[in-house]
C-alpha positions in Angstrom: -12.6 58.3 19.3 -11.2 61.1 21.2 -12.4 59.5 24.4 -11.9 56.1 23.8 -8.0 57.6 23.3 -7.9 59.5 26.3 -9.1 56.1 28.0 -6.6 54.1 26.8 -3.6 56.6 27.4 -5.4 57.0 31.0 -4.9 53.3 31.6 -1.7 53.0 30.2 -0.2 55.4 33.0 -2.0 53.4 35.7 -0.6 50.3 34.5 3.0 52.3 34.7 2.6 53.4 38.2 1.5 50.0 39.7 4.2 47.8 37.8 6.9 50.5 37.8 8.6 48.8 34.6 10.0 51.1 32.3 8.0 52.3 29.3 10.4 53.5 25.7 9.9 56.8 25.0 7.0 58.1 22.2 7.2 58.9 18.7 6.9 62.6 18.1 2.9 61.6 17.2 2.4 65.0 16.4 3.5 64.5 12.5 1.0 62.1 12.3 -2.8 62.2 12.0 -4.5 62.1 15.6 -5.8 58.3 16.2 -9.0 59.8 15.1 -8.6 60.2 11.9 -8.8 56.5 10.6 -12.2 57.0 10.5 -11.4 59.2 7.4 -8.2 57.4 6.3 -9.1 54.9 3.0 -11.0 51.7 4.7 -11.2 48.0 3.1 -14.1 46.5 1.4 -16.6 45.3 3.6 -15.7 41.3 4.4 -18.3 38.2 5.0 -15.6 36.3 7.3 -13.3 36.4 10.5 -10.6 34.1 8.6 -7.1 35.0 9.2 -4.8 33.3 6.1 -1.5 31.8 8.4 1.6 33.4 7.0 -1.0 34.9 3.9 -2.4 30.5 3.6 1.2 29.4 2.0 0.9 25.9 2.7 -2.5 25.9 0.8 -1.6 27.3 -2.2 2.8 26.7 -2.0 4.0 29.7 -2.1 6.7 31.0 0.3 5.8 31.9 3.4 5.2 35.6 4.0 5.3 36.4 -0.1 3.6 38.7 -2.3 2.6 35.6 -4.1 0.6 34.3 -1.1 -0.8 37.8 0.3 -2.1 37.9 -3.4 -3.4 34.7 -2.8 -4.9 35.5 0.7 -6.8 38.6 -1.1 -7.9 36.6 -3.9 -10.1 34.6 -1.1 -11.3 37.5 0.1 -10.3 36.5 3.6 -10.3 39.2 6.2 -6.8 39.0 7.5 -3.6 37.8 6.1 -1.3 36.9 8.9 2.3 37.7 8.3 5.4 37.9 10.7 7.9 40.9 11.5 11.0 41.7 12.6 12.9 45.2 12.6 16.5 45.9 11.2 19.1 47.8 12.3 18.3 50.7 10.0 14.8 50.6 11.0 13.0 48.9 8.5 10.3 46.4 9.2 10.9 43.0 7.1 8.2 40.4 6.7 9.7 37.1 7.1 9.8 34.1 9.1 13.4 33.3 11.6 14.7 30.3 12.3 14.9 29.1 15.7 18.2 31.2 16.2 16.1 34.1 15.3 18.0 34.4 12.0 16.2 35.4 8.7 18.9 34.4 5.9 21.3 33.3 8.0 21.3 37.0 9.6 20.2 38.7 12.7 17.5 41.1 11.5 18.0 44.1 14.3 21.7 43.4 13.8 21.4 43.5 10.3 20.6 46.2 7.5 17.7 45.0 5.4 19.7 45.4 1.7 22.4 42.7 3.6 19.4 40.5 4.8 18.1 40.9 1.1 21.8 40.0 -0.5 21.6 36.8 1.8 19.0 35.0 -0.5 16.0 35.0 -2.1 12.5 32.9 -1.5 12.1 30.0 -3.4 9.7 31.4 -5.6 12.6 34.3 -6.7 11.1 36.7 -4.7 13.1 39.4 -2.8 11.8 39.4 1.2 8.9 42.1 1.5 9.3 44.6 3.8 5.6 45.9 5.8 5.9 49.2 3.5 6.2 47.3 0.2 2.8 44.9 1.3 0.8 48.3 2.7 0.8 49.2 -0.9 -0.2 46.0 -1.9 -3.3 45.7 0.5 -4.5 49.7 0.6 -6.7 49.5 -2.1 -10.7 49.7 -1.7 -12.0 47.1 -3.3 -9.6 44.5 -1.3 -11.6 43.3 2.2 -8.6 41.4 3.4 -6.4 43.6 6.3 -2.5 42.7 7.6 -2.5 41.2 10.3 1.2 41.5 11.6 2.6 39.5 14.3 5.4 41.2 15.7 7.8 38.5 16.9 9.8 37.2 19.9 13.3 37.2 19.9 14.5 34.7 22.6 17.6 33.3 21.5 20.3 33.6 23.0 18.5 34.7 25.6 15.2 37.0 26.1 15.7 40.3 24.4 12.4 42.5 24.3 14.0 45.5 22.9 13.8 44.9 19.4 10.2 43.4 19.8 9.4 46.9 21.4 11.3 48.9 18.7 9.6 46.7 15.6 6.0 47.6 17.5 7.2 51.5 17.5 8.5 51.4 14.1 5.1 49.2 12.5 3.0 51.8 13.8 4.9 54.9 12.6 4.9 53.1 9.0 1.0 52.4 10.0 0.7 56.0 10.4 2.5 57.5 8.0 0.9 55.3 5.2 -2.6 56.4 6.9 -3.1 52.4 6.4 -4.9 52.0 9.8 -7.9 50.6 8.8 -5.8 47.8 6.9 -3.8 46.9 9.6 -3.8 44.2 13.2 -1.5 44.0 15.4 0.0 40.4 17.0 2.1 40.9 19.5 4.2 37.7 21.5 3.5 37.1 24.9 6.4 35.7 26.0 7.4 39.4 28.1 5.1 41.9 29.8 7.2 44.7 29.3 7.1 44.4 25.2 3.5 43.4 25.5 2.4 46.8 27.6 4.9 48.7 25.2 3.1 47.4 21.9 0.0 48.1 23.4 0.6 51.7 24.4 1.9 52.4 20.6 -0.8 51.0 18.9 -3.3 52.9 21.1 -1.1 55.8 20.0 -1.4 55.0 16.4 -5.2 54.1 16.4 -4.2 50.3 16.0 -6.1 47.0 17.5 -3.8 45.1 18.9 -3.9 41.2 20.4 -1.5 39.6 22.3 -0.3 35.7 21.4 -0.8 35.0 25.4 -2.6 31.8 27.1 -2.7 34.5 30.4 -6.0 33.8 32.3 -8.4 36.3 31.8 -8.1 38.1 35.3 -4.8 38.7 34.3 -5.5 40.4 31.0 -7.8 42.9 32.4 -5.1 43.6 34.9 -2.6 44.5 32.6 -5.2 46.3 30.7 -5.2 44.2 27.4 -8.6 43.8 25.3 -8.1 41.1 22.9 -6.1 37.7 23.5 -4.8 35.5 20.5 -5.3 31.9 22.0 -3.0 28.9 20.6 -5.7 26.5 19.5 -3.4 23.5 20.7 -4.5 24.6 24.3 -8.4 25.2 24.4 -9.9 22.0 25.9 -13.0 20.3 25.6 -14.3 19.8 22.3 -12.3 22.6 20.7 -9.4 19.5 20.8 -7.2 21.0 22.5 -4.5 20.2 25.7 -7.2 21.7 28.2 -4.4 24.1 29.2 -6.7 26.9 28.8 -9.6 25.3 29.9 -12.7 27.6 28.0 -12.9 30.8 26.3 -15.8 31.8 28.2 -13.8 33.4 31.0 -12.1 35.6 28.0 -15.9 37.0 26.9 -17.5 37.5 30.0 -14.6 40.2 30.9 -14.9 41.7 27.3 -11.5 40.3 26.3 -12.1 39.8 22.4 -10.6 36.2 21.3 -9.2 35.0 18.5 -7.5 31.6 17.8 -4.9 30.0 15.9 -5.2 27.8 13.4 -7.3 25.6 13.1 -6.5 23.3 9.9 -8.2 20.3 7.8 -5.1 17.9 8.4 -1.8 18.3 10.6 1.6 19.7 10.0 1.3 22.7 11.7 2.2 22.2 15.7 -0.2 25.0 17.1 -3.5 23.3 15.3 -6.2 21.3 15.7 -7.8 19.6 13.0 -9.6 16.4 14.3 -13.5 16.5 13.1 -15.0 17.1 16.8 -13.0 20.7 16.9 -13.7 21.5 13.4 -17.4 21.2 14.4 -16.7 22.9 17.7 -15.4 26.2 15.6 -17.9 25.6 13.5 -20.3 25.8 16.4 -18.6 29.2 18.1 -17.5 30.7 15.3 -19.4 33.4 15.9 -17.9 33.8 19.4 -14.2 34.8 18.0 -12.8 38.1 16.7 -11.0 36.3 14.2 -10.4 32.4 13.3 -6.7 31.8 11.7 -5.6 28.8 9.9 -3.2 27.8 7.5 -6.0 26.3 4.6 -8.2 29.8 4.3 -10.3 28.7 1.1 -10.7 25.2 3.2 -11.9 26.7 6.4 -13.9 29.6 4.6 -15.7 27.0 2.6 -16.8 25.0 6.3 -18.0 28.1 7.6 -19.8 29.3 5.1 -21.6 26.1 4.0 -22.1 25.1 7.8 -20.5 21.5 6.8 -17.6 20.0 7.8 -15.6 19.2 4.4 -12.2 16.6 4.8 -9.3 15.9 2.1 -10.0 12.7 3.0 -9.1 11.0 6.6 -5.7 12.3 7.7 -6.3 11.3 12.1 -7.9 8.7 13.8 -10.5 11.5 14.9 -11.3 11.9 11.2 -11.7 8.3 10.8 -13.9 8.1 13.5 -16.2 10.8 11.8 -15.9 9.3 9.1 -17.6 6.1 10.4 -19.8 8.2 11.9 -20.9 9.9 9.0 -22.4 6.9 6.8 -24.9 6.2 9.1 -26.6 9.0 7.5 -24.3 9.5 3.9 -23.4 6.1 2.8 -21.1 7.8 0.0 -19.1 9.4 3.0 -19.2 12.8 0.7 -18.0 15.2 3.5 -14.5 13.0 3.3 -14.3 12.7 -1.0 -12.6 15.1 -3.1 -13.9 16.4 -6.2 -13.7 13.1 -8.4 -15.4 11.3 -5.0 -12.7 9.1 -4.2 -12.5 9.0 -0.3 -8.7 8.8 0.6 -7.2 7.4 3.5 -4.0 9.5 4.4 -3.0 7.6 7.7 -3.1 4.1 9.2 -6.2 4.1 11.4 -7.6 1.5 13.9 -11.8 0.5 13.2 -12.1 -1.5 16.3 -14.5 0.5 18.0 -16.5 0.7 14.9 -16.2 -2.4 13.5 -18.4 -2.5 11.2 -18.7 0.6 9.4 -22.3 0.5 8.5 -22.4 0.5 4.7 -20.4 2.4 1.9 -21.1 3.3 -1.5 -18.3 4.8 -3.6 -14.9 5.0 -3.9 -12.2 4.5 -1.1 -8.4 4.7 -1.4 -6.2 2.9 1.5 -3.2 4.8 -0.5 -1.5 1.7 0.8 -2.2 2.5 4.9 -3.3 0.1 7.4 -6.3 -0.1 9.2 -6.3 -2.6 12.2 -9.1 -4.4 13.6 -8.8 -5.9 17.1 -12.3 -7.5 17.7 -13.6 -10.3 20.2 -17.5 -10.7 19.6 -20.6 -12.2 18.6 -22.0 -9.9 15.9 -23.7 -11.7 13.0 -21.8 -9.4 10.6 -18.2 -8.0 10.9 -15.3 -6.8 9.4 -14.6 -3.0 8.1 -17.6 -2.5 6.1 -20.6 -4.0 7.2 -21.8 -3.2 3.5 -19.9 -2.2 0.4 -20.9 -1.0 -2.8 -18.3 0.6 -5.5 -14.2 0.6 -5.7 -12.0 -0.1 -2.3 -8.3 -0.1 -3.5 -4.7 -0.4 -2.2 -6.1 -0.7 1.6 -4.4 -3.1 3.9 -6.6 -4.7 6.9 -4.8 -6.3 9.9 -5.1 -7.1 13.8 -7.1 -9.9 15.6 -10.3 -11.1 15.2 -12.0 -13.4 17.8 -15.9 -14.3 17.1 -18.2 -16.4 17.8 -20.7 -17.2 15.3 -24.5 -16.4 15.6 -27.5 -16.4 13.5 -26.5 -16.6 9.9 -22.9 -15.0 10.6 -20.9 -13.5 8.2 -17.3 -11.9 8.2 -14.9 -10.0 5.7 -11.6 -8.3 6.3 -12.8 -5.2 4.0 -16.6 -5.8 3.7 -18.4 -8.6 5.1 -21.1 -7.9 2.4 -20.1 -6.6 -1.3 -22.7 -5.9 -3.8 -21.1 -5.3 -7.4 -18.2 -4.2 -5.9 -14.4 -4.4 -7.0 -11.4 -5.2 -5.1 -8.1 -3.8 -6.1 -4.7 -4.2 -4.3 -6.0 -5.2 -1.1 -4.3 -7.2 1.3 -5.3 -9.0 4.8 -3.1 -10.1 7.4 -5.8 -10.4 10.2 -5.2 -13.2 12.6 -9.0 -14.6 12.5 -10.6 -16.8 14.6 -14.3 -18.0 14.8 -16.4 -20.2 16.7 -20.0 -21.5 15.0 -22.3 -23.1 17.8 -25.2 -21.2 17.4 -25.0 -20.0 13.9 -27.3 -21.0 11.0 -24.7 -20.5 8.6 -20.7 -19.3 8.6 -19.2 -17.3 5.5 -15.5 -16.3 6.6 -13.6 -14.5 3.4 -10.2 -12.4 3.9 -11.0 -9.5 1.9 -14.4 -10.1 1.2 -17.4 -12.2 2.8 -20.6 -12.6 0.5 -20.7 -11.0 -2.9 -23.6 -10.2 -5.0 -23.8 -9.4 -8.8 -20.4 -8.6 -10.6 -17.3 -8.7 -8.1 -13.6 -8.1 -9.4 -10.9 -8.9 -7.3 -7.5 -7.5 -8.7 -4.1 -8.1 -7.3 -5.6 -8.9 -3.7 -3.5 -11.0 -1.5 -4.1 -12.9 2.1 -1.2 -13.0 4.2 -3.2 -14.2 7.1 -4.6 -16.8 9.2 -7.8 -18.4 9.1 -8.8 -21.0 11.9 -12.4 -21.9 12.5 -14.0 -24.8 15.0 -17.6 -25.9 15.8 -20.7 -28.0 14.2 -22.0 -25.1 11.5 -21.3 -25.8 8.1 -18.2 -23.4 6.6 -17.8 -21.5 3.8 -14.6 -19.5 4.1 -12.3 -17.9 1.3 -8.2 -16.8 1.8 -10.4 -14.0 -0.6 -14.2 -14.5 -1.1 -16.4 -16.6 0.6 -18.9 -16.9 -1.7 -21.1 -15.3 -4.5 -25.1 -15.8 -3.4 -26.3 -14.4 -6.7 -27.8 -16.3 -9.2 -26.2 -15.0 -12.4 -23.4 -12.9 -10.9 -19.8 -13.0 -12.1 -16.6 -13.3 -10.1 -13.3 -12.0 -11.7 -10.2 -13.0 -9.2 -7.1 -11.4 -11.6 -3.3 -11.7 -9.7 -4.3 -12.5 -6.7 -2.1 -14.7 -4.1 -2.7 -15.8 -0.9 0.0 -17.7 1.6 -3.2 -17.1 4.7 -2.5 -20.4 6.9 -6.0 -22.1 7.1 -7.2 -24.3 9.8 -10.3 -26.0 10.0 -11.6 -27.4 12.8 -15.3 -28.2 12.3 -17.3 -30.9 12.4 -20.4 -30.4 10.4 -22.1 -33.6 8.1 -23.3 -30.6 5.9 -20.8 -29.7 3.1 -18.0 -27.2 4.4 -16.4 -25.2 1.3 -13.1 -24.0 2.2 -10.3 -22.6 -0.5 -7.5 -20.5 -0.1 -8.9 -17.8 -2.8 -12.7 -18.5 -3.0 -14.5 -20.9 -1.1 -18.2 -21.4 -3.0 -18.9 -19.4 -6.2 -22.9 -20.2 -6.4 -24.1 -18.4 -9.8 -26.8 -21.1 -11.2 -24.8 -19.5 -15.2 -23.5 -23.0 -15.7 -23.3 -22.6 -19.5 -20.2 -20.8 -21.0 -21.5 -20.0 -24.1 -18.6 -21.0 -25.9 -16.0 -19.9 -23.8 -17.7 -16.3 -23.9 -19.3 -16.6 -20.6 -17.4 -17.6 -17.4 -19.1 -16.5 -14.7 -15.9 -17.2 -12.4 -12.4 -16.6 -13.7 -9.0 -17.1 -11.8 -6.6 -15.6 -13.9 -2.6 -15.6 -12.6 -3.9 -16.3 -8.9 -2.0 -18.6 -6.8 -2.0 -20.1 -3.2 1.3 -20.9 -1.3 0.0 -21.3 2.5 -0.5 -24.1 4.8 -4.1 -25.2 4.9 -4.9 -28.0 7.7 -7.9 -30.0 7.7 -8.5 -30.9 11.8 -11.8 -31.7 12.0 -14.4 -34.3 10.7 -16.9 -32.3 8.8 -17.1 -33.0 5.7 -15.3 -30.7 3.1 -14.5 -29.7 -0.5 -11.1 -27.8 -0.4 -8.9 -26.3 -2.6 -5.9 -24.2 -2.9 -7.4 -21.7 -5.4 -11.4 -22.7 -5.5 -12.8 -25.0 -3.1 -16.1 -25.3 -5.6 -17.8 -24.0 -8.3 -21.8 -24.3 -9.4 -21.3 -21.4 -12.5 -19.5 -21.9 -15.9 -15.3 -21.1 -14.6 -12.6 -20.6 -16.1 -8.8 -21.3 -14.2 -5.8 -19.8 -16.4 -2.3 -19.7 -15.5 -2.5 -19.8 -12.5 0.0 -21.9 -9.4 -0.4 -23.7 -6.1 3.0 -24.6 -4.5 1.4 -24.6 -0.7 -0.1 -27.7 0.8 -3.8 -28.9 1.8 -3.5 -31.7 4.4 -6.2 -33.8 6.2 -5.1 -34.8 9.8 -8.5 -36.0 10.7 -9.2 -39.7 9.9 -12.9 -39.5 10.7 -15.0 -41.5 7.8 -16.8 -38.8 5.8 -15.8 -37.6 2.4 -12.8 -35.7 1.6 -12.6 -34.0 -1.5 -9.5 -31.5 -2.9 -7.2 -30.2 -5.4 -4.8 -27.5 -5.7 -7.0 -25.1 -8.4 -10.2 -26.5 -7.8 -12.0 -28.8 -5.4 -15.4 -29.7 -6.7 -17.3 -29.1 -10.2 -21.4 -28.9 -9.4 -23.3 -30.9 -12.1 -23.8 -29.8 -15.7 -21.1 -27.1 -15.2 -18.6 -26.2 -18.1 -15.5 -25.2 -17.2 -11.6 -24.7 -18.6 -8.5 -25.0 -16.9 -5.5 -24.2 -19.2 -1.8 -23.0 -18.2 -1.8 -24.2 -14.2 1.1 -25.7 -12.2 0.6 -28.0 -9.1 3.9 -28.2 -7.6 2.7 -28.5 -3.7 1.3 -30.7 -1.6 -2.6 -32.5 -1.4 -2.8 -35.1 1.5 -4.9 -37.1 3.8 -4.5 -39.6 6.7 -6.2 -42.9 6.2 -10.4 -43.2 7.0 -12.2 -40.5 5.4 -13.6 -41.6 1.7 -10.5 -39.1 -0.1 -11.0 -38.0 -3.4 -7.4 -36.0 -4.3 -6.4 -34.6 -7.3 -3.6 -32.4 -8.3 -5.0 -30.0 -10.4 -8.4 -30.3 -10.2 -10.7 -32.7 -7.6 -14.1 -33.7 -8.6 -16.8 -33.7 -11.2 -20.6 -34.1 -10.5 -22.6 -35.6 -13.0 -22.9 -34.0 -16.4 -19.9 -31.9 -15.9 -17.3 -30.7 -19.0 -14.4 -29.5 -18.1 -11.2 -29.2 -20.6 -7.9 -29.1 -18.4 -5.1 -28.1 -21.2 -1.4 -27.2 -21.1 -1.8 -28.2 -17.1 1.5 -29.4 -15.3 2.7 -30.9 -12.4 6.2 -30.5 -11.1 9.0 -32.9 -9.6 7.9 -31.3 -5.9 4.3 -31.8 -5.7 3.0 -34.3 -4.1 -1.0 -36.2 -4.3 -2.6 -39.1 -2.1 -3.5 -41.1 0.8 -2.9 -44.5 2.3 -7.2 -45.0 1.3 -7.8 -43.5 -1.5 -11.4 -43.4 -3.7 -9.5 -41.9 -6.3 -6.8 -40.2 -6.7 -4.9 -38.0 -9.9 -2.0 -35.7 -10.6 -4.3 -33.9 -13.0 -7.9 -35.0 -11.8 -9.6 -36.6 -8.8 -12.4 -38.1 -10.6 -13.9 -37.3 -13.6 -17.8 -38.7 -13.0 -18.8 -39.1 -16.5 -18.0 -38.5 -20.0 -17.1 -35.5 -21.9 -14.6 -34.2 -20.0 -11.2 -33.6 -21.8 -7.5 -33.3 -20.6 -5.3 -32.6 -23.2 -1.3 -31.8 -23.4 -1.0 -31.9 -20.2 2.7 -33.1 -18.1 3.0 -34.6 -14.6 5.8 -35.4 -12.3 6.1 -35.6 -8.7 5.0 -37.8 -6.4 1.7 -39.8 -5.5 0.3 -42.3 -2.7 -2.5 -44.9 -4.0 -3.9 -46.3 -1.1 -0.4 -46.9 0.5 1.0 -47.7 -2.9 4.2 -44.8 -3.6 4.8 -43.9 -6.8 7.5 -41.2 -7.7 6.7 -40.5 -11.3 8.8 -41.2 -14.4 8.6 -41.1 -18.2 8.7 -45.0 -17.4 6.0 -45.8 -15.7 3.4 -43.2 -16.9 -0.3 -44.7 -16.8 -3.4 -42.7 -17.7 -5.0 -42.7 -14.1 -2.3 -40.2 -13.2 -4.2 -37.6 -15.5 -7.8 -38.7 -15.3 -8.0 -40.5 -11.4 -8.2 -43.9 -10.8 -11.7 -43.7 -10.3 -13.0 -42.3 -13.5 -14.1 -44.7 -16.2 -14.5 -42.3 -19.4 -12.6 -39.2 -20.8 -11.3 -38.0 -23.2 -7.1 -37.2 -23.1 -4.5 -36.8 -25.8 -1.2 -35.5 -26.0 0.0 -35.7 -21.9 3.3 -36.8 -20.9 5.9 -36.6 -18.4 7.3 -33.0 -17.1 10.9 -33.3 -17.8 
């Protein structure tokens, strides 16, 4: 030790005759123990880390910054430093605290100041008085604790450049250092924002026995001129995969001179403005950790846990970057677990953009939007799209917009959250994407604003569609404001306050059936029976629909407002159109819609209780139109009760050729079907005939349709 001293003292004299700057004069260091004697001075407990706790890891565990509450914290860790900042007073006492950008601690000037007045000036939030660096020694010197000071001694540049009392607070920390025979407890920081107060802390903490690093981004050549050791990079300015500016373009130049590095901070999400925190520099620290001195950040137990367990661990996706990993990562871990917190829920903590990934391969879990936005811009042919490619679990309160340009291929299928959902649930999701597809080549199209195919249970709760829909070519359509469609034999959908106003526009031309509605397009559970009323195996409960849905092309189609279809026992409760569904296309092919439901598959039971029509359903003359207001058509065998349904002064049903046409129902195809207390008013074109509706000129068509022959109705009337 004695010769490493007589090194350092040897250089710190060269350095003096070459610049020719000034040095202060020396403590008397004769009272002290010779820089030697550390090695017999009390030492910490041996430590498994290089992690430095920013300002003792406050904004991790919410203490004040620089408090005994988070040093305590810091040690608790076990962390090898706790980073703290200092300032000297005008009677010479060090205080831990951090200034304000007037270099004011409590409103005061801390080497104009006497601590007990600083003190006077306020307290921390937590009701602690401001530590001074003798008060925290006692604190730390104890043998059992691993975790050292690490003391940044701190600029003062306002109003101008002052290094004196950075110089006297180095002198005065390392005669407290020294008289406390605390060396082996204690790191120096030292700003580099002035060579004079850098070569002057230096020269005292070689004194005093004390490593010392300065806060410099000085290229390495220049370090070992000035005859500094150890540099404490910003980690804001390493480039490369280390995510920084590039400013400092590599560390290596810093190791192959000897120069020890260390870096600050690197953190799990932002806030602070000298960290990085994006996945590809966590993995890059992760990768040279062993390279640095020491590693500093302001989430120790976060970062000690990543380093230690060699995997990157998230509080959820806080930066695109994250995101991006995130995406990244379930091609591998489909439950995205490196991104959950302890209960598994995967939060989203910013609004991201999934273009680039679009789809995310397939997720199975939990995921919170927390109400952000991810946007999808996408112009492509890929037989599956959307933000999941497959989802299985909870997605909630996630919001999906942006463009979406496709053109269909192979059996093509597209979903603004998941394009396929197996027993998933839906809750508080809302689209807004713009989308727009093409199907020439395609086998098959399923286009559904939240959702594309489902399988097994599916739960859709307070979803909404704010969106457009527009889709051309000769495939046959299955689209959804919501779903698509359910493809499994006894699954169960559950759509529970759910709206939609997405504009819808179809286009196509198929002769195949096209299933279009502005919640769910085709439902396909082969449950037809609802035991009872026990069993639905597709509920709309308080949905409604209150877009603008265009029919342009001549394919031909069974639409409606909620449900274009249904082949499983349903059930429609209380639920409201007050949009309008509108054929423009007089090519003759049929035409078949209502405002809650289009079209009832064969042998299906069903119940539609509590609904209000109070839009518009419409077609130009030459297709074969089948309109109803509140529900379309029934296939043979069907029951359906319609009960407490109404239809208001504003809505509006018919055609100038009509097959049939109701304000409650289309056509009912045979018997034992029932509408009961049920009122209409409005307004309705039979075949060019225009009725506006009274209490005078009710007739029982306007409940059943003027093409059904037998069902059963009692107590309808007019809606006064």
């Amino acid at each position: 030790m004695k010769v490493k001293y007589l090194t350092f003292l040897a250089a710190s004299l060269l350095l003096l005759g070459c610049d020719g700057e000034k040095r202060p004069s020396q403590p008397d260091w004769s009272q002290f123990p010779k820089p030697g004697e550390q090695e017999s001075a009390m030492k910490p407990a041996p430590c498994d880390n290089k992690i430095v706790a920013h300002r003792f890891g406050a904004r991790e565990c919410g203490a004040p910054d620089n408090s005994v509450e988070g040093l305590r914290y810091a040690m608790s860790l076990g962390v090898y430093g706790a980073e703290c900042d200092a300032y000297v007073t005008k009677d010479n006492e060090v205080i831990i605290a951090h200034a304000n950008g007037v270099c004011e601690v409590n409103g005061r000037v801390p080497y104009k100041t006497n601590l007990a007045d600083i003190r006077a000036a306020g307290k921390l939030s937590n009701g602690e008085t401001l530590p001074t660096l003798d008060e925290l020694l006692d604190i730390v010197m104890d043998e059992k604790n691993p975790t050292r000071l690490v003391v940044d001694i701190k600029r003062i540049d306002y109003p101008t450049n002052n290094p004196e009392p950075v110089i006297n607070c180095a002198k005065r920390i390392c005669e407290i250092v020294k008289e406390k025979k605390a060396e082996n407890f204690v790191l120096l920081l030292c700003t580099g924002f002035d060579n004079n107060a850098m070569k002057s802390a230096w020269d005292y903490a070689q004194q005093a026995g004390l490593e010392i690093a300065m806060n410099t981004s000085k290229p390495a050549d220049e370090m070992i001129r000035l005859g500094f050791n150890w540099v404490n990079l910003a980690a804001t300015q390493i480039g490369g995969d280390a995510g920084g500016s590039g400013y400092v373009p590599s560390i290596t130049p810093y190791l192959e001179a000897g120069i020890n590095v260390s870096v600050y901070n690197l953190d799990k999400q932002a806030g602070d403005g000298n960290a990085v925190y994006s996945s590809k520099a966590v993995k890059w620290y992760q990768s040279n950790y062993a390279l640095l001195k020491t590693l500093c950040t302001n989430y120790p137990a976060w970062l000690k846990e990543v380093i230690q367990s060699g995997s990157v661990k998230y509080d959820g996706i806080s930066t695109q970057e994250e995101f991006d990993s995130f995406a990244s990562s379930l091609v591998s871990d489909p439950t995205g677990s490196a991104f959950a917190d302890a209960s598994g829920v995967v939060n989203l903590r910013a609004d991201v953009t999934a273009s680039s990934a679009c789809p995310l391969k397939e997720f199975k879990g939990i995921f919170d939007g927390n109400n952000h936005t991810v946007t999808i811009n996408y112009d492509g042919a890929a037989s599956v799209a959307g933000l999941f490619g497959s989802f299985q679990g909870t997605v909630r309160n996630v919001k999906v917009a942006g463009v979406m340009n496709m053109t269909a291929s192979d059996s093509y299928i597209f979903g603004g959250i998941a394009a396929n959902a197996d027993n998933a649930s839906f809750e508080n999701c809302v689209s807004s994407l713009n989308i727009h597809t093409k199907g020439e080549d395609a086998s098959s199209v399923s286009i559904g604003g939240i959702a594309g195919v489902s399988s097994g249970t599916t739960f859709f709760t307070s979803c909404g569609n704010t969106g457009k829909i527009s889709y051309e070519g000769a495939v046959a359509l299955t689209c959804g404001g919501i779903l698509a469609s359910n493809v499994s034999d006894g699954g169960r959908l559950t759509f529970t306050g759910c709206t939609s106003s997405c504009a819808i526009e179809y286009s196509g031309e198929s002769t195949a059936w096209n299933y279009v509605g502005g919640i769910i397009g085709k439902p396909e559970s082969k449950t037809i029976s609802s035991n009872g009323g026990q069993d639905y195996r597709l509920t709309l409960d308080k949905c409604s629909y209150s877009g603008e849905f265009k029919v342009l092309g001549g394919g031909k189609i069974r639409a409606g407002m909620l449900a274009a279809f249904s082949k499983a026992s349903f059930q429609i409760k209380d639920c409201a159109a007050s949009g309008s569904l509108v054929n423009e296309n007089s090519t003759k092919r049929d035409f078949v819609a209502a405002a809650m439901i289009g079209f009832i598959e064969k042998n299906v039971e069903g119940l539609i209780s509590g609904c209000e029509f109070s839009g518009k359903v419409e077609s130009c003359a030459g297709s074969n139109n089948y309109i109803g207001g509140i529900m379309g058509n029934t296939a043979d065998n069907s029951i359906v009760v319609c009960e407490n349904c109404k239809t208001t002064s504003s809505s509006f049903v018919g055609s100038d050729s009509i097959k049939s046409i109701g304000m409650i129902a289309a056509r009912l195809k045979t018997a034992g079907c029932t509408i009961k207390d049920c009122r209409v008013a409005g307004s309705v074109n039979n075949a060019g005939t225009r009725i506006t509706i009274t209490k005078d000129n009710l007739e029982d068509w306007m409940f059943s349709g003027s093409g059904t022959k037998s069902v059963e109705m009692s107590g309808n009337g007019f809606n006064e």
